[in-house]
Structures are given as structure tokens and as C-alpha cells.
ZAMARGU-4260 file (C-alpha; in steps of 0.2 Angstrom, whole numbers, plus 5000, padded with zeros to 4 digits):
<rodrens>
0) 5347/4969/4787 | 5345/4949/4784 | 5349/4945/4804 | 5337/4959/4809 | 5322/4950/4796
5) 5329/4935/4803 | 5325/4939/4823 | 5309/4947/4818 | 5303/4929/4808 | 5309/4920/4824
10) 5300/4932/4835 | 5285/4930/4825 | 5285/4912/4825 | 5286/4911/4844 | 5272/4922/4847
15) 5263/4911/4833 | 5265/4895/4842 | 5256/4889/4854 | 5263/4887/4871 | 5270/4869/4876
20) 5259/4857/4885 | 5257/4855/4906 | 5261/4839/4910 | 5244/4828/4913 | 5245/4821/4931
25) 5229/4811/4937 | 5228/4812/4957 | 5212/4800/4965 | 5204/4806/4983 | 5201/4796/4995
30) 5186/4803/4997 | 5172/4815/4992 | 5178/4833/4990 | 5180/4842/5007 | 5192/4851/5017
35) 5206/4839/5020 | 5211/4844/5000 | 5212/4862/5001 | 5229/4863/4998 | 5226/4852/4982
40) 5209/4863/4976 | 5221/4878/4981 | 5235/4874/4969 | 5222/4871/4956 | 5215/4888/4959
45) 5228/4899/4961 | 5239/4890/4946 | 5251/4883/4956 | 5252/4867/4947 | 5251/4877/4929
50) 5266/4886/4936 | 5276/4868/4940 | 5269/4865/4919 | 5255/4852/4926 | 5237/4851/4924
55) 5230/4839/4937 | 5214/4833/4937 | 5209/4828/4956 | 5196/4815/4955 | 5182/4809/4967
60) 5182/4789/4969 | 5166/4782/4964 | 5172/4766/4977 | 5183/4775/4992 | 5194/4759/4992
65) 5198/4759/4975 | 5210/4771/4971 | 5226/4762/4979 | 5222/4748/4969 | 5220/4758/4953
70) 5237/4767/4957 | 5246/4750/4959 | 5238/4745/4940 | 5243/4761/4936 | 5227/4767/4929
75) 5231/4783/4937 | 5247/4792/4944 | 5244/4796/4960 | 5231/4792/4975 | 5228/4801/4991
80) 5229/4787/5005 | 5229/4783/5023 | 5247/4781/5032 | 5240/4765/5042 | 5232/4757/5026
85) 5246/4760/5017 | 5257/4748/5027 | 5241/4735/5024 | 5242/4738/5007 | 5260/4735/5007
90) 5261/4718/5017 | 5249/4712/5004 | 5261/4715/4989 | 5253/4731/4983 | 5270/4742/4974
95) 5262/4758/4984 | 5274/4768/4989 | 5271/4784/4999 | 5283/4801/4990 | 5272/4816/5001
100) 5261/4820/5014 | 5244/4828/5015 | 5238/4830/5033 | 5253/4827/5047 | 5241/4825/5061
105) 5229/4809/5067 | 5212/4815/5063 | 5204/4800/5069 | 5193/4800/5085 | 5184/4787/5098
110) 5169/4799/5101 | 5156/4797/5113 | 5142/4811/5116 | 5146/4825/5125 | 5129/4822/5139
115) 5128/4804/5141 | 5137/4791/5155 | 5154/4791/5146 | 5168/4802/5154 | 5182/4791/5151
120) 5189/4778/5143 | 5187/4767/5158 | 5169/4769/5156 | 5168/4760/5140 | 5169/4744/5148
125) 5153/4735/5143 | 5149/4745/5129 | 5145/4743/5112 | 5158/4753/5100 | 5153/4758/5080
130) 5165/4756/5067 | 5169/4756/5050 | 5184/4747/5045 | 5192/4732/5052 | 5209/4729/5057
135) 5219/4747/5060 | 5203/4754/5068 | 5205/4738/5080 | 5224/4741/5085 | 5220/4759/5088
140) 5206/4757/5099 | 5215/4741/5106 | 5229/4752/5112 | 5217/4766/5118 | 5207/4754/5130
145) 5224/4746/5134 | 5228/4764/5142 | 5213/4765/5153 | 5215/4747/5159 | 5205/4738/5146
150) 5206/4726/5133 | 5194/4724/5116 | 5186/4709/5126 | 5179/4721/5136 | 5169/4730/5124
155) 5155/4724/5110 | 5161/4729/5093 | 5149/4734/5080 | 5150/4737/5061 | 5141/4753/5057
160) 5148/4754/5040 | 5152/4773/5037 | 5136/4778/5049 | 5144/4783/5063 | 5138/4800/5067
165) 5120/4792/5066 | 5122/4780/5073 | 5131/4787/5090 | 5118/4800/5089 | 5101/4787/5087
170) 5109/4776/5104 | 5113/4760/5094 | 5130/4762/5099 | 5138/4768/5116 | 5155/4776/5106
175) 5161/4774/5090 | 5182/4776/5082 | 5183/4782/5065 | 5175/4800/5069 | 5188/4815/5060
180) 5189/4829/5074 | 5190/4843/5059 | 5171/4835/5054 | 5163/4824/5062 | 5166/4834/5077
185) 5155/4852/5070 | 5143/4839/5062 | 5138/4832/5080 | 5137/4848/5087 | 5126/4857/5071
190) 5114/4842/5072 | 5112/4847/5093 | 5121/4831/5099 | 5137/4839/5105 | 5151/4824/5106
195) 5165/4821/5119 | 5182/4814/5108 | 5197/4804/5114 | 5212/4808/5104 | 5225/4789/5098
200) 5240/4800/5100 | 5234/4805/5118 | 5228/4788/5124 | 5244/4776/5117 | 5247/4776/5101
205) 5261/4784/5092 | 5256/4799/5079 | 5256/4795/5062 | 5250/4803/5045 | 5232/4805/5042
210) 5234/4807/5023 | 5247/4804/5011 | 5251/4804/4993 | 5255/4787/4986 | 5261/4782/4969
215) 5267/4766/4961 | 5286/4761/4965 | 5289/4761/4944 | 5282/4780/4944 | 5295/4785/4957
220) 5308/4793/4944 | 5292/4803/4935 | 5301/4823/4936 | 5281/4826/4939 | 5280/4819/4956
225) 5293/4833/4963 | 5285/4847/4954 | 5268/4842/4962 | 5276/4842/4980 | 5280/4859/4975
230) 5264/4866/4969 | 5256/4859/4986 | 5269/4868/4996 | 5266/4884/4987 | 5247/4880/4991
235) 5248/4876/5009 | 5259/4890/5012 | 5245/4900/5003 | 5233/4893/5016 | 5242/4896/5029
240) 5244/4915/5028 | 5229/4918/5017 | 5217/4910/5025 | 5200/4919/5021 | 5208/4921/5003
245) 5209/4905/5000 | 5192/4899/5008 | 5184/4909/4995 | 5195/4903/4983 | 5189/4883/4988
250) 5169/4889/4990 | 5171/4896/4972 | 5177/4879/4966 | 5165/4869/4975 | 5151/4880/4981
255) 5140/4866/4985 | 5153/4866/5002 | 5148/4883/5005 | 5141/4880/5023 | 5144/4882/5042
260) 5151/4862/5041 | 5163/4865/5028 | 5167/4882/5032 | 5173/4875/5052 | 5179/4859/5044
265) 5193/4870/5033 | 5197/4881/5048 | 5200/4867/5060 | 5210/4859/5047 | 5222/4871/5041
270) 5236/4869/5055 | 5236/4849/5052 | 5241/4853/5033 | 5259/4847/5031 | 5269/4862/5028
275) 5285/4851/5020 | 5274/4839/5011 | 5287/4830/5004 | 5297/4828/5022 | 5300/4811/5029
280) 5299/4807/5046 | 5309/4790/5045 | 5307/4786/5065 | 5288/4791/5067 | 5285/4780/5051
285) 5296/4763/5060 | 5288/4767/5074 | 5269/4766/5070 | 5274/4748/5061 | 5279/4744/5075
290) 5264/4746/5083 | 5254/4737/5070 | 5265/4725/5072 | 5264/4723/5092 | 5246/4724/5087
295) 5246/4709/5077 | 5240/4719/5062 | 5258/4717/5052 | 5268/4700/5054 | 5283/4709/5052
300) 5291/4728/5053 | 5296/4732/5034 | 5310/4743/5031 | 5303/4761/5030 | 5311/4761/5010
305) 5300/4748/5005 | 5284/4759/5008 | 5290/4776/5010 | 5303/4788/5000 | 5308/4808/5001
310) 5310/4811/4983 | 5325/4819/4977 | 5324/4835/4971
</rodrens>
């Protein structure tokens, strides 16, 4: 009689308390909310990251170069982040490290519209090209000219800041590199100025990571990283075979997305998702530093280690 009042009193005080905490984890964007995050909005949505005991907050930057910086203070825990910037982050002492990967694929572009003079590389010579961000930009689209027979002398460089649709579309600039093909490309072709695109890994320069998850080398033993790679496999898995499921499940969370752009933009994205996002590549990521480096972007290749792990799990 007492052990069976005693498992009833235990029983009763289990169903009376409240259920242990998720794990806070703070993950900054690079960017805006848009497409290139389904997987994370996904693993929000669906309780992924409830299931791994994790309540994440994803958080829009107020200054898009911010959040690497925040991370390496460690004013936050996580930071989505370029491949190509991390290794500039890295070579100026940053303690960035990258544990996962968001989108496997170059995104990046040199576009050009679709009905004007420009048919190939070749036929950039003389022209004025828009960008955005100094220094990667230039060694991709050095190496891009250099496989058409051209050199970055033979172009006229022009900073645009982030206005590159505009400006490509108004004529102030001939071409421009920094345009997404999952984005910019439908965003041309809704505003009636259909665009042409030339792809860096087509025209010389080796793949690399368009996003990645970056944390500060102190956080690398947090048991929270490896359960939030999980939760964003589960979710990009999700993505993968429930496609139309899951794009309600993103226009319900951020309806202000609900339109033909964004709607495109998440299907032309779902296959450059990474479907082991906490895989390393070791030889793609040597290889791409060594480019920046023949590039006269890095003064040195670093070893992979310092900037780049695959957590143990």
C-alpha cells in the first residue's frame, strides 16, 4: 500500500511540474528573411528544434555586416555567413569558425540583360560592371574575365552598393556580379528586364559554400551546436520531399513573402539546400583558399582547421 501511494505522489508530482527548459540558442541572418532560410524557418515551424530541446530565435540584422562581428564578441551564438568572407574574417583575427553548411551551391552571378549587346564574357571588354562588395567580388570576377581572355583592367568597376538590379535595369552599368540566380534572376524577369547570368563555377572559379553557419571557436564544445545541425537536417529533408507543405508552412510564418518572387525564389532554391549540413568538404574548402590566395585576396592558405570543423556527434 505505502509503495503504491508512493508512485502515485511521484506520478503526481511529475505531471505537476512543468516540463524542463529548450536550450536558448540565438542564430543572426545575414540578411532579410527570404528563402535561403527555409530550412531554418522550417525547423521552427514544424518543432524540429523543440524536438532537439532548443528554442531558437532567428534574427534579422539591422547592419547585414554585423553579425560575424557580434558572434566573435559573443553577443550571440551563431551567425549565418558567407564561405568567401569567412576566410576574410579569419585572416583578420576574427575566432569565426564554420561548424555547418546552409546552401552548398554558388549562388552568385555576373548578370547582364538578356536583349542587349552582351553575349559573352568576351564582350564585357570595355564595359562598366556594378558591384557591391570589394575584394571576393573582384577575384571572382577577376577569374571569370581571365576565362574569356580578360583581365579586370579591361573593364570599368562601379560601386552600386546593394542596387544592382536597378541599376543593370536603368543602363548605368553594362553588367553587374553580386546578383543571386534563385533571386535576382525572377526579380529581373517580373520587372520585364529578362537578364542573361554567367555562373563562377562555370567560368573558373572553384565551387564553394554560398552560406554557412559560423560560431566562435570558444563555443565549439556547446552540446547545442550538434543538435541544431540536426534540427536543420530534419528540416531540409522536410523540404525536400514536402515541398508544397513546407512552402505553406514558410508563407504562414512570414506572409508578407507571399508572392510570385518568393514563391520562385523557394523553389529555385530548394536543391542548393545542403542535405548533410554538418559535412565538410576539406578539399573544396583548401581549394577555394587557394584561389583567394592566387587572387591576391589572402596572403597565405590557412589550414582548413583553423576556419572550418565537422562537429563530433
Amino acid at each position: 500500500m505505502r509503495s503504491l501511494c508512493a508512485a502515485a505522489a511521484l506520478a503526481l508530482s511529475l505531471i505537476a511540474s512543468p516540463a524542463l527548459a529548450a536550450d536558448k540558442l540565438t542564430v543572426l541572418l545575414e540578411w532579410f528573411v527570404n528563402p535561403d532560410h527555409a530550412p531554418l524557418v522550417i525547423a521552427k515551424e514544424k518543432g524540429f528544434f523543440e524536438r532537439h530541446g532548443l528554442d531558437v530565435d532567428l534574427v534579422p540584422p539591422a547592419d547585414p555586416s554585423a553579425p560575424p562581428r557580434l558572434v566573435a564578441a559573443g553577443q550571440a551564438d551563431v551567425a549565418v555567413h558567407y564561405q568567401p568572407n569567412l576566410l576574410l574574417d579569419h585572416a583578420n583575427g576574427l575566432p569565426l569558425v564554420r561548424f555547418g553548411t546552409l546552401v552548398e551551391t554558388p549562388l552568385n552571378t555576373v548578370a547582364v540583360l538578356a536583349d542587349g549587346p552582351i553575349r559573352s564574357l568576351a564582350d564585357l571588354k570595355g564595359k562598366r560592371i556594378g558591384y557591391s562588395v570589394a575584394g571576393v567580388e573582384e577575384a571572382v570576377l577577376s577569374a571569370m574575365l581571365g576565362s574569356a581572355g580578360l583581365a579586370l583592367s579591361d573593364v570599368e568597376l562601379v560601386n552600386v552598393n546593394f542596387a544592382l538590379t536597378a541599376s543593370l535595369a536603368s543602363g548605368n552599368v553594362d553588367a553587374t556580379i553580386g546578383s543571386y540566380r534563385n533571386f535576382e534572376a525572377t526579380q529581373m524577369r517580373l520587372e520585364n528586364h529578362d537578364g542573361r547570368f554567367f555562373y563562377p563555377e562555370e567560368n573558373g572559379v572553384p565551387p564553394y559554400d554560398e552560406l554557412i553557419f559560423v560560431t566562435s571557436r570558444d563555443k565549439l564544445a556547446d552540446p547545442r551546436l550538434p543538435r541544431f545541425l540536426d534540427a536543420v537536417e530534419e528540416a531540409t529533408l522536410f523540404l525536400t520531399n514536402h515541398p508544397d507543405e513546407a512552402l505553406k508552412l514558410f508563407l504562414k510564418a512570414y506572409p508578407d513573402l507571399d508572392d510570385t518572387l518568393n514563391r520562385t525564389a523557394f523553389a529555385d532554391t530548394l536543391p542548393r539546400f545542403a542535405k548533410r549540413p554538418g559535412a565538410l568538404d576539406t578539399v573544396r574548402a583548401e581549394r577555394f583558399a587557394a584561389f583567394l590566395k592566387d587572387k591576391g585576396v589572402l596572403s597565405a592558405v590557412p589550414p582548413v582547421a583553423d576556419y572550418a570543423v565537422e562537429l563530433k556527434r
